[in-house]
Each structure stands twice: as structure tokens, then as C-alpha cells.
N, C-alpha and C positions, 0 to 999 in steps of 0.2 A: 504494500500500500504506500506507494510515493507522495500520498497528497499527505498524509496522516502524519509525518515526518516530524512535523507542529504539533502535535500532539503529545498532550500528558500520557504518561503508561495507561492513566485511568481509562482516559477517552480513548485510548486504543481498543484496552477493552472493553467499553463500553458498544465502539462501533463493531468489533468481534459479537458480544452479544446481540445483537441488533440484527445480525443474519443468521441466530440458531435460537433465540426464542420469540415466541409467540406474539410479542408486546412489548411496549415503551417498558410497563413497568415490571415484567419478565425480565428484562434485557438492565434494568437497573439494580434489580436483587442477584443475578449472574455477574455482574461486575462489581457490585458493593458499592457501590453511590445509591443517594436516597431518589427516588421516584423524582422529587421535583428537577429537582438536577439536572436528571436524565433527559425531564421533557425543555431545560432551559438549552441543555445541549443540544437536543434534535433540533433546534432553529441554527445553531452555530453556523455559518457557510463553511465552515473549514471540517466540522462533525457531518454535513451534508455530501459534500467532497468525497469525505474517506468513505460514507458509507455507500453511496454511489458506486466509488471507485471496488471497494472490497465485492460488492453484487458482481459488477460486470468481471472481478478474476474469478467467482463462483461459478458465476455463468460459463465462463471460459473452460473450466476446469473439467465440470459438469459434460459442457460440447466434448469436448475429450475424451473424457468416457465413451459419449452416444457414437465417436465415430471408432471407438475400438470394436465396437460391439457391434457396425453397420454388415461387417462380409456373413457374420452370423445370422444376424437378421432376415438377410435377403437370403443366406441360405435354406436358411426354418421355412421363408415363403415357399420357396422355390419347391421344397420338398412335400411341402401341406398341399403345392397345385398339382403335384404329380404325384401323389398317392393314390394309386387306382382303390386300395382299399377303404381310405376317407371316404365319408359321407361327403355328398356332392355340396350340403351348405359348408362344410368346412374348406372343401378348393373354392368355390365361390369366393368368401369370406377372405382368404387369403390373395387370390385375383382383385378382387377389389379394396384391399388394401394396396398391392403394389399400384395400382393405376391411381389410385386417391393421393398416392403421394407423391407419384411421378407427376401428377398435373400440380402439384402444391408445389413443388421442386419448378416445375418449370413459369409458375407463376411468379415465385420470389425472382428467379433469376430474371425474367421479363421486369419488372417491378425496379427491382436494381438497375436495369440496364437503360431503364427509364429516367431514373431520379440521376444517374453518374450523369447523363443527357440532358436534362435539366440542368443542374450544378455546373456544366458546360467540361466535364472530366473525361468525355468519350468525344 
């Protein structure tokens, strides 16, 4: 977390707590400051910053995962549509997952290659 650098240890962990419990005041009893504190902090732009910034390397982290886990994925499909002995809603089901997300896949990238074109980057 680069923005957090300003940050007391407190409000370190505070913005740690802030992406693994439930609530402001969850997230002020896991780091030991008192509730009010906590909700003076959540306005800080610099506590805003880091908690911002901590989500999007979760997010990141998380994508990492989903793409170690994609050849498996498409294999499980792959095997659900061609089991002759599957029930036919179960290749269905699996058929229309892989098309549900090749058209979702090909929308983002249309979508992106729209706004890079807008933003004048393409």
C-alpha cells in the first residue's frame, strides 16, 4: 500500500481491517481504536486513498487466482459438454455457460476498445 506510507501503524490497521470485517465499527474493534475514531478516519482522504488502494491489490490478487484456475474451468466445461452419459440439462447448462461468457468477454473487450477511442489512446 504506497499511499498508506503516511500513515500511523494504527490506521494501517485500521484500513487492513476495513477489507476483512463487516463494518466501520467491526473494523475498529479488529484494530483497537474506538468506533468514533474509526468513522473520523473513514473521511481522512489519505485513510480513503489507502483503503481504495488496499481493494484494488485484493482485487488484483483475487484476479490471480481466477486466472490460475481458468484452463481448469474450461476444462470441467469442456468435459460436462461431452459426456454422453450427462443428462442433457447438464451439457446444456454447461454450453450455455461457455457462450454466456464468451459474449460477456467479448463485450468488455468491445466496451474497452470503445472508451481507449474515446480517451483518444487507440
Amino acid at each position: 500500500m504506497a499511499t498508506n506510507g503516511n500513515l500511523t501503524p494504527k490506521r494501517r490497521a485500521f484500513v487492513r481491517a476495513m477489507l476483512t470485517e463487516r463494518d466501520v465499527k467491526a473494523a475498529a474493534l479488529a484494530a483497537g481504536i474506538a468506533e468514533r475514531t474509526a468513522y473520523r478516519w473513514i473521511t481522512d482522504p489519505d485513510v480513503q486513498a489507502a483503503i481504495v488502494e488496499a481493494e484494488g491489490a485484493a482485487l488484483t490478487d483475487v484476479t490471480r487466482g481466477l486466472l490460475r484456475l481458468a484452463d481448469s474451468a474450461v476444462a470441467a466445461l469442456e468435459t460436462a459438454m461431452g459426456d454422453k452419459e450427462a443428462t442433457a440439462s447438464a451439457r446444456v447448462r454447461a454450453a450455455d455457460i461457455v457462450l454466456t461468457r464468451l459474449l460477456q468477454l467479448r463485450e468488455l473487450v468491445t466496451l474497452e476498445d470503445r472508451i481507449a477511442a474515446l480517451e483518444g489512446k487507440r
